[in-house]
N, C-alpha and C positions, 0 to 999 in steps of 0.2 A: 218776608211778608208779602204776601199777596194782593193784586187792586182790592179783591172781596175782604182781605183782612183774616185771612190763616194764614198760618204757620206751619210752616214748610221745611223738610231737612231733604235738599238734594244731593245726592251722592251716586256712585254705580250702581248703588242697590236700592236707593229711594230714591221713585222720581228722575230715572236716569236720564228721560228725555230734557226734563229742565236743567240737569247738571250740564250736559251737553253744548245745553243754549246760550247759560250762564257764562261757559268762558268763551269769550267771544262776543254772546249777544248783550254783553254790560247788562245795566238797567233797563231793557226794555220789558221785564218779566215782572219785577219785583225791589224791592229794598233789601239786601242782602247785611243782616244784622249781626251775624256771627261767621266765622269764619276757623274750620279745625286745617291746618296743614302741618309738612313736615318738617322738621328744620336740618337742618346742617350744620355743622361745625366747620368754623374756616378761620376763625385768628383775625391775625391781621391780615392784611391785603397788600401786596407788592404794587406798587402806582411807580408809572412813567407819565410823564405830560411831556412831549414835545411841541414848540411853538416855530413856524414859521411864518415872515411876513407874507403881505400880499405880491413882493417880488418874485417870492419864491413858488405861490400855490401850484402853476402846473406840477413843476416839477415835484414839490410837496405831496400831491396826490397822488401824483404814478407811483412814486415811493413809496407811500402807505399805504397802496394797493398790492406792494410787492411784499411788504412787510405782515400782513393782512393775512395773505394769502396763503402763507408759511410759520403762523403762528403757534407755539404745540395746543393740547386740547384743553389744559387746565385756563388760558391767557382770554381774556376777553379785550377787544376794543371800540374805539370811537373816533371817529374823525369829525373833527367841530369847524364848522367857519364861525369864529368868534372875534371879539374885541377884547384886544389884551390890559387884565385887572390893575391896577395902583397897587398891586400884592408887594409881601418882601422879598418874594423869590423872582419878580420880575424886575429888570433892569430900569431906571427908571425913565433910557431913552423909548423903551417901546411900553411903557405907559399907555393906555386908550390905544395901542394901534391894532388895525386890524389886522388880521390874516387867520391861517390854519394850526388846529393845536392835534395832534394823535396821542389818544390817552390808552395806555397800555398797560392793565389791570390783570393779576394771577395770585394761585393759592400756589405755585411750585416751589416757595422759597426764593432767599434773598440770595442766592447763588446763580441759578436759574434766570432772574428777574435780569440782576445784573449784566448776565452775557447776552442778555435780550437789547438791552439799554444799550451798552456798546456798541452793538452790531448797528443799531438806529445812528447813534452819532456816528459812525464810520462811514454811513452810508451816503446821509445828508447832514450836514451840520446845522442845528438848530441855532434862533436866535437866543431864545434862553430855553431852558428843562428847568422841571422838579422830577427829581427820582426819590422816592420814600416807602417805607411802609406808611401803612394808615388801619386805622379801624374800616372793619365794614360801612358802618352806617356812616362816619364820613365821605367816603368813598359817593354813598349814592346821593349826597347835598353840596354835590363839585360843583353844580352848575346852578345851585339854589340862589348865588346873588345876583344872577342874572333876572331875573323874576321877582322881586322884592313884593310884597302884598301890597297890592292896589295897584301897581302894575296894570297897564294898559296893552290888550296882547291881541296878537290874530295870526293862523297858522295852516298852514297848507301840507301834502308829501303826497309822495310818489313812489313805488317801488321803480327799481331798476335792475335788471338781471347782474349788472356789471359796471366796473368806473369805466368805460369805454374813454375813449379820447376825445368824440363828441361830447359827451357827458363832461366831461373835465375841464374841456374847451367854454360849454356854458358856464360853467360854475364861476370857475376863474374869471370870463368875462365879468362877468354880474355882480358879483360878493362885493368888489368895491365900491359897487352903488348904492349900498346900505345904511341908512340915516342915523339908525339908531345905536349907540354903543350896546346896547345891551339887546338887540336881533343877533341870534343865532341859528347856527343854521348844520343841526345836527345830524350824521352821517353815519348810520349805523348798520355795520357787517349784520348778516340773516347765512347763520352756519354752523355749522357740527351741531348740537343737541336741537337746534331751532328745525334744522329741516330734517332733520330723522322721525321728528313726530308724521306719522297719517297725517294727509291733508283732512279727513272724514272725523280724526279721532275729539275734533273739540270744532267750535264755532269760529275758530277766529278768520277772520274776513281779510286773508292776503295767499298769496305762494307759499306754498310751506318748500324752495326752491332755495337754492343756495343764490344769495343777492346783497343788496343793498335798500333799506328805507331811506329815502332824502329827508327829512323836515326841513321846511320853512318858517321860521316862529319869529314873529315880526313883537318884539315886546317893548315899550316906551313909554317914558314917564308923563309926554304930554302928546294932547290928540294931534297938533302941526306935525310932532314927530314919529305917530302910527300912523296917519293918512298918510305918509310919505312911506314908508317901508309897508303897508298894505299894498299897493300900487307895483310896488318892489316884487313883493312874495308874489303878488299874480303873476306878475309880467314873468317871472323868473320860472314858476311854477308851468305855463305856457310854453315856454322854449324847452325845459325838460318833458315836457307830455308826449312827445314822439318819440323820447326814449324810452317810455315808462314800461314795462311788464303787466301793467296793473293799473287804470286807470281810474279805480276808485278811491287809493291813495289809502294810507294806514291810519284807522280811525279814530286812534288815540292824538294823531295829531291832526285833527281837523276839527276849524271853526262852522264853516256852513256846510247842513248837514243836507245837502241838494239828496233830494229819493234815488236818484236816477244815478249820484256817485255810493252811495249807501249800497243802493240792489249792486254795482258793479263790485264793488270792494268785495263783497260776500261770492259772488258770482250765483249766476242764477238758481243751481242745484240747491244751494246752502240755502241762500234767503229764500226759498219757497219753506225749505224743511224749517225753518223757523218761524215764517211767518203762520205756519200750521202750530206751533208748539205756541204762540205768541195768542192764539186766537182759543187756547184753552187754559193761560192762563191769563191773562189779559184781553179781555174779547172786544173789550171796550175802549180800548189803546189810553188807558189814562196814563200810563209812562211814557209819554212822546214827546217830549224835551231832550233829545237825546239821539245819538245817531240809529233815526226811527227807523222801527221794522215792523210795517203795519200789517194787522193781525188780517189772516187769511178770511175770505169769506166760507 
């Protein structure tokens, strides 16, 4: 639905300019009320979590950069700077503690999965693992108690071409200066089907470049404990900015939606060609709650 109030079906063949805009330009066009896609069939899911403390993160990272780097095409991962849960599969001396967890997720079977698992512990020994299958939709509410509703949150990122050693070097410094148990601070591979898309072919406002998104997501159950890890996420945010690829940061993980990181993220070509598309259906920018893209004159 439109600011004027029609109704609209965007696709390649209706309205392709707005389907274009759509992924990528979020809500800046409309209310997107229905939604047709396709699905897949995938079972269960094969999950690794490996946890290392904060003793451990340099050498943590290089490692799961290495691991990363050579995963087959079915395995998906993530690198978390997290605070370890009260779970039963955690020990109960690193309870609340912090450090790095690499969660290692594939449809290749539990065969497959396993000599992937191995290879992990052989390489760096973890403080504790879960290795299991899981359903999908568990799979994607890993990190839901982090966030509990009503949650108090604020969130920063930055692309970066690569875990460089400087990049590594900040992180590790930093991470242990996080107030809040439940700030995390998510690290996710940008590879194989992500950078094979055209950069042209949809709106989304990053490198379509083989990399890394950092997020900063500062979440707490009280304001003493967000104004402290806000301060955090900047400060940390600022010392990775010289490494970044992309200095508009990935939009889905951003609180303040400054213009001037909004026009970078998109890069100039993009946010013109939508702030045109913006200004025929929205002319009047009543969708601007939102990381705005104001309608061309």
């Amino acid at each position: 639905m439109t600011a004027d109030g029609r109704i609209l079906r965007a696709s390649a063949a209706e309205h392709p300019d707005l389907f274009w805009a759509l992924r990528g330009g979020g809500g800046n066009f409309g209310v997107v009320t229905e939604f047709e896609f396709r699905l897949h069939r995938v079972g269960l899911t094969e999950v690794g979590l490996f946890f290392w403390t904060l003793a451990d993160a340099p050498e943590a990272m290089r490692f799961a950069k290495e691991v990363i780097a050579t995963l087959p095409p079915g395995t998906g991962s993530m690198l978390v700077g997290i605070t370890a849960p009260p779970a039963p599969f955690v020990p109960p001396e690193h309870h609340f503690a912090p450090g790095l967890a690499l969660v290692v997720a594939g449809f290749d079977g539990p065969e497959r999965h396993a000599r992937l698992a191995e290879r992990i512990r052989g390489g760096l020994p973890a403080a504790f693992e879960l290795v299991t299958p899981m359903p999908y939709a568990d799979l994607q509410k890993l990190l839901d108690p982090t966030a509990p509703r009503g949650i108090l949150a604020y969130e920063k990122s930055l692309y970066v071409s690569s875990l460089s050693e400087k990049v590594i070097d900040v992180i590790a410094a930093r991470l242990p200066d996080k107030a809040s148990p439940g700030t995390v601070m998510p690290i996710v591979p940008l590879q194989d089907a992500f950078s094979t898309v055209p950069d042209d072919a949809t709106a989304f406002g990053g490198p379509r470049t083989p990399g890394f998104v950092i997020g900063i997501a500062a979440t707490a159950p009280t304001p003493e404990l967000l104004a402290a890890d806000r301060l955090w996420a900047r400060a940390l945010w600022e010392e990775l900015l010289p490494h970044s690829n992309n200095h508009g940061g990935y939009l889905n993980f951003m609180n303040e939606f400054d213009e001037d990181r909004v026009r970078t993220a998109f890069g100039t070509a993009k946010y013109a060609r939508l702030a045109a598309i913006k200004a025929v259906y929205d002319p009047d920018n009543v969708f601007r709650y939102n990381a705005n893209i104001r309608p061309a004159e």
